[in-house]
C-alpha positions in Angstrom: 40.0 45.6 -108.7 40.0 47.9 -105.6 42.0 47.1 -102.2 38.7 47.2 -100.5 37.6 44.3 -102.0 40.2 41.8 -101.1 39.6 40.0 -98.4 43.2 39.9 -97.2 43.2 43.8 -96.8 40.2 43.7 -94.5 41.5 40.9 -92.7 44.7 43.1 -92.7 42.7 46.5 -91.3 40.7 44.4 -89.0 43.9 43.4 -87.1 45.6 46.7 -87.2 42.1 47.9 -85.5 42.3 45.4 -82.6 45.8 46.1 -82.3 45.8 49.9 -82.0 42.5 48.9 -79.6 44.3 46.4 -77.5 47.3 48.7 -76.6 46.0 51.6 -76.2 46.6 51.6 -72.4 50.3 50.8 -72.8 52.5 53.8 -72.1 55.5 52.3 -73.4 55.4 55.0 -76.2 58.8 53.2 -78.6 56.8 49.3 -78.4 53.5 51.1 -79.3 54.3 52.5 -81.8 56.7 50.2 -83.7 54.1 47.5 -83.4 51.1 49.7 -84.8 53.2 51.3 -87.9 54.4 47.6 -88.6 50.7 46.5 -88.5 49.2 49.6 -90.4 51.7 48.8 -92.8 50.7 45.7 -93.9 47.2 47.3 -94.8 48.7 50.4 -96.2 50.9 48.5 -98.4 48.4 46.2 -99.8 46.2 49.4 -100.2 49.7 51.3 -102.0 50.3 48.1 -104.3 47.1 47.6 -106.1 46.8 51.7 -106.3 50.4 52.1 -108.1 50.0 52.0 -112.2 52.5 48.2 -112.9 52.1 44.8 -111.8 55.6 45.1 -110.7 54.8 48.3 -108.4 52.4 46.5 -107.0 54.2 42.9 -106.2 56.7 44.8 -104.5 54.5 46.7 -102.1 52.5 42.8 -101.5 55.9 41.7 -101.0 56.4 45.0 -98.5 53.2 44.0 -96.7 54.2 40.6 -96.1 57.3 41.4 -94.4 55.7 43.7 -91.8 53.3 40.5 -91.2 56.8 38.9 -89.6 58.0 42.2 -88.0 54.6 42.2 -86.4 54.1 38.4 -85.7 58.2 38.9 -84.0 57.2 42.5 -81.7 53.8 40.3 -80.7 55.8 37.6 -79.5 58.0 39.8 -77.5 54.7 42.0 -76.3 53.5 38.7 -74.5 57.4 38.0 -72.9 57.3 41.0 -71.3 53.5 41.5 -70.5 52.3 44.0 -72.8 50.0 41.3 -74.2 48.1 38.6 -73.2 48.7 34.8 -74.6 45.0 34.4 -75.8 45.0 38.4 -77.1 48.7 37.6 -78.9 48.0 34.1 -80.1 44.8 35.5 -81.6 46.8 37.9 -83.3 49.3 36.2 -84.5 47.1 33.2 -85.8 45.1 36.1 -87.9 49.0 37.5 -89.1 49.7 34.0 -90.5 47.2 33.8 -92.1 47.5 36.9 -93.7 50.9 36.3 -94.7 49.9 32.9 -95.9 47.1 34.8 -98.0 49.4 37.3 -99.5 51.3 34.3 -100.4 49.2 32.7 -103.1 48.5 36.8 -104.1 52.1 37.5 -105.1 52.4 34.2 -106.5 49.4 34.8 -108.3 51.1 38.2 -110.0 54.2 36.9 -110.1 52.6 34.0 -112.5 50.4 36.8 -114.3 53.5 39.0 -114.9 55.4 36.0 -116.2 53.0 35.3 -118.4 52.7 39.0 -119.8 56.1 39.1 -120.6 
């Protein structure tokens, strides 16, 4: 299977986009750019993980990408504290972060079930 076809990666590189879209007028150049490496990570390492050559490999990077959902969902919430973000713009993201993370969820339990099984 290729990254491209899971539908958690595209909901993934869809929100990066609007991210990266819907800051790019902030000049606070440290927030930027920890919140758009922690949401082009989640994409990336979804992307790494199902491109490295083990199951293992690639549970870890899920398990990578599904951390930077929290880091992200945490710097959105303090974008909208101090301004940087709107409430409908940062709930919006943040609903579509859950339920990423909730997605990559049931995919490493999924290969952590499958790699179980293998061994």
């Amino acid at each position: 299977m290729r990254f491209e076809d899971l539908q958690v990666w595209r909901k993934a590189a869809k929100l990066c986009s609007e991210i990266y879209r819907g800051l790019r007028n902030i000049y606070d150049f440290i927030f930027k750019n920890q919140i758009t490496k922690s949401a082009l990570s989640i994409s990336s390492n979804i992307a790494e993980g199902f491109e490295r050559d083990s199951d293992k490999e690639c549970l870890r990077f899920l398990i990578y990408a599904k951390g930077s959902c929290g880091e992200l969902r945490s710097q959105i919430y303090i974008g909208m504290k101090i301004g940087y973000i709107s409430n409908n713009t940062g709930n919006d993201w943040i609903q579509l972060a859950v339920e990423i993370s909730n997605m990559l969820a049931g995919l490493i339990k999924t290969k952590r079930n499958y790699i179980r099984a293998k061994s």
